[in-house]
Residue, then its C-alpha position, 0 to 999 in steps of 0.5 A: x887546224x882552223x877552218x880559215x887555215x884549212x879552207x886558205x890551202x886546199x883546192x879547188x873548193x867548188x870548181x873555181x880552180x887557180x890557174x895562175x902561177x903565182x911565181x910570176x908575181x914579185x913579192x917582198x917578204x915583210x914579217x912572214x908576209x909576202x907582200x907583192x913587189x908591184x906598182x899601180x899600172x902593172x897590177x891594173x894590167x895584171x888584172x885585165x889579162x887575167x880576169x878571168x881565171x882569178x875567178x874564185x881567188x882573192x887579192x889582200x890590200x896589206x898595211x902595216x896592222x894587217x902586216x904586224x898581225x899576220x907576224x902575230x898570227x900564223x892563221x892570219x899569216x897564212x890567209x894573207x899569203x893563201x890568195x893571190x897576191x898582198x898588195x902594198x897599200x901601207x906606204x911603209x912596206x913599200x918603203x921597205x920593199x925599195x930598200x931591199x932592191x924592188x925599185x919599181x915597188x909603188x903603194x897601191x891602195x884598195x881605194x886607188x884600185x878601185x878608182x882605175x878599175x871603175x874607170x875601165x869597166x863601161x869599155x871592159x864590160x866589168x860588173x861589180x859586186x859590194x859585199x860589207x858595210x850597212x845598208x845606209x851605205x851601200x845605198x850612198x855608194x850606189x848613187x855616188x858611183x853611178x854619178x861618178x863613174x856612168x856606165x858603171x855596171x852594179x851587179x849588187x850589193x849585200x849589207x851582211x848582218x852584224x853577227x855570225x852568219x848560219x851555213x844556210x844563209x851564207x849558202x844562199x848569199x853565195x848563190x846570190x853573188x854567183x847568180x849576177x856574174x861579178x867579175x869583181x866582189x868588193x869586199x868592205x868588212x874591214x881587216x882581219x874580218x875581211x880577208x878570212x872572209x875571203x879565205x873561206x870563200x875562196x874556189x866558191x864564189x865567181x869573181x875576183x875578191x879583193x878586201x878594200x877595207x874603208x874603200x866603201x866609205x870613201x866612194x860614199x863619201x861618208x869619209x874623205x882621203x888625205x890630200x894628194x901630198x899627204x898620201x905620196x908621202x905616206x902620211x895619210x895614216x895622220x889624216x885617217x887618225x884626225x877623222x877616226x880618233x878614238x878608233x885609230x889612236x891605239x891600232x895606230x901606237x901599237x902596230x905601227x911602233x912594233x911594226x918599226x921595232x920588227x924591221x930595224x931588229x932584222x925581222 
């Protein structure tokens, strides 16, 4: 059994132990997936009644690629269904989620997320922390946040190196991170690297982790979001494709038409 197996399904890790029934969150089984049934407004006040106790648990912002991988990868499968909650940020699992009976399924993307949760933390006094991405980054994020959202407490930010970490430093940023009492850890690895990470963190970090994948590039600016028409209707998978080419073209052909095969076959 992997470590990212193991460490996904035995609690309490370091003292942060879920007391949050699950039960109560609706999900949609998507290829193995248990995809939260859910809409924007119910998540966000999900949220403010139970921060608290989602301390040292993880929300997974799902799509169709992290979907057709957790079909493909059982240690992944169990990582996406070993946090919280999978929100549906790809608009085809929400799709799917209305046909089978969840009216009130609505896609709810990591950036949107953030959006409303940056927007109600000056009044809730959340503090933020920003695990991922390069320096450079970080440091556009940190400048366009604060102009976009005053008040916006930054409890930190951490760029982790580009090669696997040493238990010793990954000890120490844990310490770090828990030494600035985040509410939220936002975390920008991109998928799967990012909800592993999540996984092997999971009961030993103070705060509630959600892996936001490009979120971190989009509030610096660095990309831009698809037009409002084009994300309502579940096509701003095009506008990222037009941006990122070389990158996107072959994650997008692969996953995206088995992701289509799978559902028409029944799976």
């Amino acid at each position: 059994m992997s470590n990212v197996l193991r460490k996904a399904t035995n609690k309490p890790v370091d003292g942060f132990v879920r007391t949050i029934d699950k039960s109560k969150i609706p999900t949609c089984n998507i290829l193995g997936v248990n995809i939260a049934a859910i809409n924007m407004e119910w998540l966000v006040d999900y949220i403010n009644k139970n921060i608290k106790s989602l301390a040292g648990d993880y929300i997974c912002v799902s799509n169709v690629h992290t979907t057709v991988i957790s079909y493909e990868e059982s240690d992944y499968c169990t990582v996406q269904n070993g946090g919280i909650m999978a929100i549906p940020d790809g608009g085809p699992l929400s799709t799917v989620g209305k046909k089978r009976g969840y009216k009130k399924m609505c896609r709810t993307t990591g950036p949107d997320l953030m959006g409303e949760i940056f927007k109600i933390s000056p009044e809730k006094g959340y503090s933020h922390y920003f695990y991922g991405s390069t320096e450079e980054t970080l440091q556009k994020l940190n400048g366009k946040l604060i102009e976009k959202f005053p008040g916006l407490k930054i409890a930190g930010m951490y760029s982790p190196p580009f090669r696997p970490m040493t238990n010793e430093e990954d000890e120490t940023i844990i310490r770090v991170i828990n030494d600035t009492k985040p509410d939220f850890i936002w975390v920008g690895l991109g998928a799967p690297k990012q909800e592993k990470w999540m996984a092997e963190h999971q009961g030993k970090v103070n705060g509630l982790m959600v892996g936001v994948g490009a979120g971190f590039d989009y509030y610096a600016e660095n990309i831009q979001r698809a037009p409002k028409w084009m994300q309502k209707s579940n096509l701003e998978w095009v506008y990222r494709l037009l941006q990122d080419p070389k990158r996107l073209y072959s994650r997008y052909f692969k996953t995206n038409t088995k992701f289509l095969w799978l559902v028409t076959r029944g799976k």
